[in-house]
Legacy VTK file of the C-alpha trace (Angstrom):
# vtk DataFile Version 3.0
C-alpha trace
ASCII
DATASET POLYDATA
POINTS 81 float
0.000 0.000 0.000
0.944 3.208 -1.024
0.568 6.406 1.024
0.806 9.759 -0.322
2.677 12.566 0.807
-0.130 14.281 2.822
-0.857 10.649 4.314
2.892 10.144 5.098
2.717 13.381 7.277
-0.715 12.788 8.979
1.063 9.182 10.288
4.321 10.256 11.211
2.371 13.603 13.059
-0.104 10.691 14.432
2.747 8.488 15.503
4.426 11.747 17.370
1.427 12.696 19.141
1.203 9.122 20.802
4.998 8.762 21.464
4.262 12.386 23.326
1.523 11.223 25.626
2.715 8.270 26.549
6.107 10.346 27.286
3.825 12.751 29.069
2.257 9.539 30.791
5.557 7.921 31.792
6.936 11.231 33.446
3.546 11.894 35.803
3.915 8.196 36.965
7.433 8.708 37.934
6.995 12.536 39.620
4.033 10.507 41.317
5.870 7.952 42.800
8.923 10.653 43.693
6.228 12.470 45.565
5.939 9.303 47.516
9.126 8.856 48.542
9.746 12.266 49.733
6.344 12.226 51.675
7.637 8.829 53.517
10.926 10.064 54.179
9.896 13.248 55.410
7.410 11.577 58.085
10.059 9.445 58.914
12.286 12.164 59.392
9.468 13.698 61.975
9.005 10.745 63.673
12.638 10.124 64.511
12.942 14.068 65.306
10.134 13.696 67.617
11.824 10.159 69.375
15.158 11.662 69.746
13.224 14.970 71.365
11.608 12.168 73.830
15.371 10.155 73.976
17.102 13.874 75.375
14.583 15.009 77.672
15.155 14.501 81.707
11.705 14.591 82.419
10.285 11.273 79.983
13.359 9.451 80.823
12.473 9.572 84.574
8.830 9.081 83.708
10.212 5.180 82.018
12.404 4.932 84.554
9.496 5.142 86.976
7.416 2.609 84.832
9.995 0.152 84.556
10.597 0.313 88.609
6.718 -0.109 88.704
6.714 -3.075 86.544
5.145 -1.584 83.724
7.010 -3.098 80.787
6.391 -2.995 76.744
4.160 -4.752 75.079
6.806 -6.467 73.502
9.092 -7.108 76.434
8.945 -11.032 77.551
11.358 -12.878 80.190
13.772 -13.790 77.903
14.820 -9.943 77.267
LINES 1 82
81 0 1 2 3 4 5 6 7 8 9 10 11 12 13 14 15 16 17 18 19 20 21 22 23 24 25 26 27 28 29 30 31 32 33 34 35 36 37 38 39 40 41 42 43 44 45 46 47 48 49 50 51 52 53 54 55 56 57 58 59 60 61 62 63 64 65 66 67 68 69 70 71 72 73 74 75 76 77 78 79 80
């Protein structure tokens, strides 16, 4: 089958549009999924601000101290610890 000129144009113009969008496509997938990323590492960031705020203050660490000598141990905490 032979295409004419104007034909020729109107496919390869086609075929660009598609290559384009799925470009397009490809690139708000991947800012997407950076977006992720930087949301998890930014709470995790928080969270370990936050433990290390707990981890230097006087006050909470005599507050555990107090549980422990009370018998008040973690959930996770068994004998064998």
């Amino acid at each position: 089958m032979i295409f004419t000129k104007q034909q020729s144009i109107e496919i390869v113009g086609l075929t660009a549009v598609v290559v384009s969008l799925i470009f397009v496509g490809m690139q708000l997938y991947f800012d997407r999924q950076v977006a992720i990323v930087d949301q998890y590492h930014k709470n995790s960031e928080a969270s370990m601000s936050n433990l290390r705020s707990y981890m230097e203050s006087d006050s909470y660490m005599n507050m555990i101290a107090m549980r422990w000598e009370d018998g008040n141990r973690p959930g996770w905490w068994n004998e064998e610890f």
